[in-house]
C-alpha positions in Angstrom: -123.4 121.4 -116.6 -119.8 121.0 -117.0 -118.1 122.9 -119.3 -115.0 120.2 -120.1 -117.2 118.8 -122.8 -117.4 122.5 -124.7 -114.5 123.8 -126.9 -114.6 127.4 -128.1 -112.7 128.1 -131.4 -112.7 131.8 -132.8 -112.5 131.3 -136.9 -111.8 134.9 -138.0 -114.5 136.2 -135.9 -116.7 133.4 -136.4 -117.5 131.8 -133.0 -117.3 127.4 -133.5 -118.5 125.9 -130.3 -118.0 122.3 -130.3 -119.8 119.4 -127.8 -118.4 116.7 -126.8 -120.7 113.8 -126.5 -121.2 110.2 -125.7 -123.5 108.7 -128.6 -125.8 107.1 -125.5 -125.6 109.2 -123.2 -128.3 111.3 -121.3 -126.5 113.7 -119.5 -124.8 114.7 -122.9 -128.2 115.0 -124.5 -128.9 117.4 -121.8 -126.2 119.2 -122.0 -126.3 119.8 -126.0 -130.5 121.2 -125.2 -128.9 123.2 -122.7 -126.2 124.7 -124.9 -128.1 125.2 -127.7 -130.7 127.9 -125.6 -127.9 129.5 -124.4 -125.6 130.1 -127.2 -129.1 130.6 -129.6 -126.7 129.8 -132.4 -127.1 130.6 -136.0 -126.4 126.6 -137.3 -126.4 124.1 -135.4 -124.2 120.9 -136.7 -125.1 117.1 -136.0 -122.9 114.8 -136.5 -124.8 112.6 -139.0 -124.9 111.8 -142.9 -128.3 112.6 -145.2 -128.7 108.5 -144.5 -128.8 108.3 -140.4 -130.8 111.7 -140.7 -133.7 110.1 -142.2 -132.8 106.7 -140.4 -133.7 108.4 -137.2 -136.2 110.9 -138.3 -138.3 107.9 -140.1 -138.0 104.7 -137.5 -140.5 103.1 -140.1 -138.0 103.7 -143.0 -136.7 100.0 -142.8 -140.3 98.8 -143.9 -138.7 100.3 -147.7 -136.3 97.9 -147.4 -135.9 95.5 -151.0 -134.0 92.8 -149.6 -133.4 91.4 -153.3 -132.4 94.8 -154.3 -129.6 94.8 -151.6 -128.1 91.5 -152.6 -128.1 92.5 -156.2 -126.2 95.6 -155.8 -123.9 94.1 -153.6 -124.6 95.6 -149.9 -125.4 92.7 -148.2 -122.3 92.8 -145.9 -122.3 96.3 -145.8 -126.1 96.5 -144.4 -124.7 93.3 -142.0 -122.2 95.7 -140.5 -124.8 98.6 -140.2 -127.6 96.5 -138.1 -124.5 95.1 -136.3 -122.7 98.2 -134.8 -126.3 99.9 -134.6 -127.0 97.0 -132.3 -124.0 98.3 -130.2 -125.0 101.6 -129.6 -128.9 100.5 -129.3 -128.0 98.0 -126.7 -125.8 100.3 -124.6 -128.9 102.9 -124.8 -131.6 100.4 -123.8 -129.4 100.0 -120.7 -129.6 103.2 -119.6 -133.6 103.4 -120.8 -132.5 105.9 -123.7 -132.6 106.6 -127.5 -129.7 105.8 -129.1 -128.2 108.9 -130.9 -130.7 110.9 -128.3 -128.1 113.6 -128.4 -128.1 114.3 -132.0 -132.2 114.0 -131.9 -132.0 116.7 -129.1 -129.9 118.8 -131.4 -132.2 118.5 -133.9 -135.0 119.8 -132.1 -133.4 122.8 -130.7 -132.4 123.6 -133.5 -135.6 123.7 -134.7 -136.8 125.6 -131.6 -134.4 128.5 -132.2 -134.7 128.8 -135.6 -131.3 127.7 -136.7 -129.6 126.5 -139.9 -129.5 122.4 -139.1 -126.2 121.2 -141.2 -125.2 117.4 -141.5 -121.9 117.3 -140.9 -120.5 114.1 -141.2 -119.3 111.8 -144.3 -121.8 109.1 -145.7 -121.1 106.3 -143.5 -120.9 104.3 -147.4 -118.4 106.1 -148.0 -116.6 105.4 -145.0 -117.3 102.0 -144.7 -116.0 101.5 -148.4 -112.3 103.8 -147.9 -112.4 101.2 -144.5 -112.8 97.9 -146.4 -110.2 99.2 -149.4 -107.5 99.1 -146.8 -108.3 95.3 -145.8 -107.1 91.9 -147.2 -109.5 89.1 -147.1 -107.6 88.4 -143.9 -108.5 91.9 -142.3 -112.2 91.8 -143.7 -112.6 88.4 -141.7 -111.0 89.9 -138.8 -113.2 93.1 -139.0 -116.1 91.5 -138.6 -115.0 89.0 -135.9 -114.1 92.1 -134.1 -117.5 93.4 -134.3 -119.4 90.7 -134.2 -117.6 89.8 -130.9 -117.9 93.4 -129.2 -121.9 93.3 -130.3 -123.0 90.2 -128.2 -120.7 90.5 -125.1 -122.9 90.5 -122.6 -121.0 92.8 -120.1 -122.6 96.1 -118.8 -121.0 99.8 -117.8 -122.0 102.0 -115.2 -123.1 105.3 -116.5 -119.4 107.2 -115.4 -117.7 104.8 -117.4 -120.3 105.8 -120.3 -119.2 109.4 -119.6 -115.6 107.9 -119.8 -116.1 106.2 -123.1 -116.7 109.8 -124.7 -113.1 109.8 -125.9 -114.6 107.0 -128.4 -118.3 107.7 -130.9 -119.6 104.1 -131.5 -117.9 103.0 -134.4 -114.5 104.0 -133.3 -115.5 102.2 -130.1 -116.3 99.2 -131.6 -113.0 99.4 -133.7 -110.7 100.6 -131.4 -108.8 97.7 -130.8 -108.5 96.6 -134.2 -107.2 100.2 -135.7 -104.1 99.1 -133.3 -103.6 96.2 -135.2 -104.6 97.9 -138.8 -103.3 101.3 -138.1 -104.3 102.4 -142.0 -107.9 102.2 -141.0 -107.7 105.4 -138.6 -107.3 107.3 -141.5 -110.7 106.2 -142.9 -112.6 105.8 -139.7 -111.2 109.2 -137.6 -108.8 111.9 -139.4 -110.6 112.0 -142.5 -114.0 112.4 -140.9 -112.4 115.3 -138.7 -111.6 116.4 -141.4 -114.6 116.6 -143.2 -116.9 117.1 -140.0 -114.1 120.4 -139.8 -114.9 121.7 -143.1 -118.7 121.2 -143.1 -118.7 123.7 -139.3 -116.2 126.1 -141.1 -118.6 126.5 -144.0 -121.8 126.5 -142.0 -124.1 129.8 -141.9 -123.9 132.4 -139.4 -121.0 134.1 -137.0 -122.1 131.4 -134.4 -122.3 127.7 -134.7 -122.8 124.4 -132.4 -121.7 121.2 -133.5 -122.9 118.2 -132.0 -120.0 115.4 -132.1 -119.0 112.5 -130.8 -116.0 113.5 -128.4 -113.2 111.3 -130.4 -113.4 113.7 -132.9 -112.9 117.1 -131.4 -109.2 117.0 -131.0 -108.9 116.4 -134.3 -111.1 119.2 -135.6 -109.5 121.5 -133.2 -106.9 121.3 -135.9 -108.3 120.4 -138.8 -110.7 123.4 -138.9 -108.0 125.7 -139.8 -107.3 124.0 -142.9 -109.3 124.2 -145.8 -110.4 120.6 -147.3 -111.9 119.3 -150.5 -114.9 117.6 -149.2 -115.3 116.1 -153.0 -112.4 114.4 -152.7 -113.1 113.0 -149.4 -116.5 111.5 -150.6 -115.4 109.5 -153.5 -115.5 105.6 -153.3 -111.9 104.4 -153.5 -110.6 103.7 -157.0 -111.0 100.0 -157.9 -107.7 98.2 -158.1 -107.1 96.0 -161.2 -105.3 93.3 -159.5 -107.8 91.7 -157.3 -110.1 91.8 -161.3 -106.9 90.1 -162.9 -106.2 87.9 -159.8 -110.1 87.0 -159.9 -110.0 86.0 -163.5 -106.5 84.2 -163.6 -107.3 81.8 -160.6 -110.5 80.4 -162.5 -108.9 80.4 -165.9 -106.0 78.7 -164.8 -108.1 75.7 -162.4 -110.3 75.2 -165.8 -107.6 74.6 -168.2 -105.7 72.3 -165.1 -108.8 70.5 -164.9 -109.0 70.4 -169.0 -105.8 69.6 -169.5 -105.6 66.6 -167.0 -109.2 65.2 -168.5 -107.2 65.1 -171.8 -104.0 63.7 -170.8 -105.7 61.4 -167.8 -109.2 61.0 -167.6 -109.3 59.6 -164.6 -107.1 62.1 -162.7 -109.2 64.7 -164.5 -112.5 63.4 -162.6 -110.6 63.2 -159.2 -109.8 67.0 -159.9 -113.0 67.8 -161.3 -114.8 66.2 -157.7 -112.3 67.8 -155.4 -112.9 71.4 -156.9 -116.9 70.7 -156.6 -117.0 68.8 -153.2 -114.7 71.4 -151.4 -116.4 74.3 -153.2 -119.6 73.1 -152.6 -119.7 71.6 -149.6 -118.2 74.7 -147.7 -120.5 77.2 -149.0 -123.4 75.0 -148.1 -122.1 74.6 -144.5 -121.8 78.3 -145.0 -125.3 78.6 -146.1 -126.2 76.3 -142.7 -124.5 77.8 -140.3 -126.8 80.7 -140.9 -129.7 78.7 -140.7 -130.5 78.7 -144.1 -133.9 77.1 -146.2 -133.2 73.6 -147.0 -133.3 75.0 -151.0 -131.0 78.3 -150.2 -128.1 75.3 -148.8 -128.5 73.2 -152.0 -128.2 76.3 -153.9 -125.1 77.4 -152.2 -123.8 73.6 -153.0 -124.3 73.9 -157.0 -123.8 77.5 -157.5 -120.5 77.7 -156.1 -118.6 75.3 -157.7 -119.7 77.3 -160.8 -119.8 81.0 -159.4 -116.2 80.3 -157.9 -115.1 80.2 -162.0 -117.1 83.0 -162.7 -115.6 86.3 -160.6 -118.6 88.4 -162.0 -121.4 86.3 -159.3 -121.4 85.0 -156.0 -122.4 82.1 -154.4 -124.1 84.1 -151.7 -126.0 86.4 -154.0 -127.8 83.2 -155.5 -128.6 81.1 -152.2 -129.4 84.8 -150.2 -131.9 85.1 -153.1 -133.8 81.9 -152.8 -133.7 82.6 -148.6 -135.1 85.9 -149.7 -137.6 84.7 -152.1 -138.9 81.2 -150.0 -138.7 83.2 -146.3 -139.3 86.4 -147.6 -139.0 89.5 -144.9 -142.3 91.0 -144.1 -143.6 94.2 -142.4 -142.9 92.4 -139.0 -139.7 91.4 -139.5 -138.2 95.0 -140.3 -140.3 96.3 -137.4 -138.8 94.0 -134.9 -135.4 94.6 -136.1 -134.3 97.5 -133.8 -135.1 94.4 -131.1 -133.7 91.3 -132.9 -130.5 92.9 -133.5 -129.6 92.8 -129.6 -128.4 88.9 -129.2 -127.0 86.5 -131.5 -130.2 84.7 -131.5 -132.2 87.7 -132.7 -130.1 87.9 -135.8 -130.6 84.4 -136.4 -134.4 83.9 -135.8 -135.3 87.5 -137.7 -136.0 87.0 -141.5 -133.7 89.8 -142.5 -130.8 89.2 -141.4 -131.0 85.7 -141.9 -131.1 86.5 -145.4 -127.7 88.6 -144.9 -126.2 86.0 -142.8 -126.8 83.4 -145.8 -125.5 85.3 -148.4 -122.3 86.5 -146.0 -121.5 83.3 -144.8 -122.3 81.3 -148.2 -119.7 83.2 -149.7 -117.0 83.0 -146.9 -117.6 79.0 -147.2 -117.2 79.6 -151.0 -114.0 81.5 -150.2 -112.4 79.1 -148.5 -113.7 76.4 -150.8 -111.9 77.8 -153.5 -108.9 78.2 -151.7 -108.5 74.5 -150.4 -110.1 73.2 -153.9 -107.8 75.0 -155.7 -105.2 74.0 -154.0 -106.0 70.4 -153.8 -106.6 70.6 -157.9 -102.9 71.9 -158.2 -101.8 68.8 -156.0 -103.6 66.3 -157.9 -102.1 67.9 -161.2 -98.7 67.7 -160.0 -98.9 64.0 -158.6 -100.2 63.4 -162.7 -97.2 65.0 -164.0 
């Protein structure tokens, strides 16, 4: 095995041996069993939160899925983004007639077979995914996930060197790469606080020897980071909640309402034309919205009459109510989370399977809602003005 994947660091006479992997790769999964025997570690490090762990550990675990408790709490796009950059990885490994993550599994078991201390070692990817979105605008957020969206369904295949060559990159930062060149802030999120954290969890693992699985983007920086200490508290707390996009999301609607009040009073008629623009352009967009994802019949009509309402109301979503009645008149079953690991692989997969169709309604419903209050908003100022 080639040793240009394997960096040695000596941490006060505590030996840190570090692998380099590609996250679908078999020769790296080989090389991390290999390793392992060797070295006969006392902790072996994987580069995956308590969440992946029992992700891959429990394939069956997306059968627990409460599709109505993910739309209530507000993690619809947030699971959206998880089945679609798993989808990256899982494709890339059914190429090569692999399990995805097989590395990390393969560090699992031998560290089981030795006896070692198994650590997870890397930030919940929540967490992460929440410190990424913080740093976006709604312009960045739409961008993000065209950006993944786009790199998931291309249909064009590596040759297993390139794979080997992609090792500079784990999957997310692969998917991403090209857009942390146009949002620099999000390498922060995505790469040197990971390395950062992944650094501190190998520092404090037990024993004089450990191994730490990782993907290969992060080992320069934890070449450095490891001598540092790092509060790994601070690095898992959800970014604090700004109160500008609360005030912005409560002036918009209060000031369209009493546009819309004050017109009816002073014109009537004008006050109608407003009143019809800000319900046609809310409505009709989240609808389309709700269509484009193939919604129910009943989930579109739902997008149609919540939004113009939910739009004036910052504390629900136009998304959350149509998702629901997808959810509740095409509910997921048993087969639908099976097939999943499958579905997720082409555009039509995530269209035809129950679950994500769900997370598609309520994700696009709300884009269309977005934009709906945008142009009606707009179009209610114009029609204001003209009354003056």
């Amino acid at each position: 095995m080639p040793e240009e994947n394997i960096t040695r660091i000596n941490l006060n006479g505590k030996e840190v041996i570090l692998i380099g992997t590609a996250h679908v790769s078999r020769l790296s999964a080989e090389q991390v069993k290999e390793v392992i025997e060797r070295e006969r570690p006392d902790s072996v490090c994987i580069e995956l939160d308590e969440q992946r762990y029992q992700s891959i550990m429990d394939s069956n675990k997306w059968k627990e899925t409460d599709i109505f408790k993910v739309i209530k709490d507000k993690k619809a796009t947030l699971l959206l983004m998880n089945l679609a950059i798993s989808s990256f990885q899982k494709r890339l490994a059914k190429q090569f007639n692999i399990k995805p993550g097989q590395e990390m599994i393969q560090g699992i078991e031998s560290a089981k077979e030795i006896g070692a201390n198994l650590v997870l070692a890397d930030r919940n990817i929540q967490i992460t995914f929440s410190r990424i979105w913080s740093n976006l605008g709604l312009s960045g957020k739409s961008q993000l996930l065209s950006a993944v969206f786009f790199s998931i369904f291309s249909k064009e295949t590596i040759s297993e060197k390139d794979l080997e060559e992609m090792k500079s990159q784990d999957t997310l930062n692969a998917v991403l790469a090209e857009f942390t060149k146009s949002f620099p802030k999000l390498k922060t999120p995505l790469i040197d606080e990971r390395d950062q954290y992944l650094a501190q969890k190998i520092k404090d693992a037990p024993g004089n020897k450990v191994v730490a699985v990782l993907g290969a983007a992060h080992v320069p920086g934890i070449t450095i980071e490891i001598h540092k200490e790092h509060d790994l508290e601070a690095l898992s707390q959800k970014p604090p909640k700004s109160i500008v996009p609360k005030i912005i999301g409560w002036t918009i609607p209060a000031l369209i309402l009493s546009i819309i009040i004050y017109t009816f009073i002073t014109n009537p008629s004008a006050g109608f034309d407003q009143a019809l623009s800000w319900i046609l352009w809310n409505g009709a967009l989240a609808a389309i919205g709700a269509a484009v994802a193939f919604g129910h019949p009943l989930a579109i009509l739902s997008a149609f009459v919540a939004a113009p309402i939910t739009s004036l109301n910052p504390l629900i979503a136009a998304g959350w109510v149509s998702g629901i009645v997808q959810a509740y008149i095409r509910r997921p079953n048993v087969g639908d989370f099976e097939s999943l690991s499958e579905d997720v692989f082409s555009i039509k997969g995530f269209w035809d399977n129950k679950v994500t169709r769900v997370l598609l309604v309520v994700v696009l419903t709300n884009l269309g809602s977005t934009l709906g209050t945008i142009i009606g908003g707009t179009d209610v100022i114009r029609l204001f003005l003209n009354n003056l």
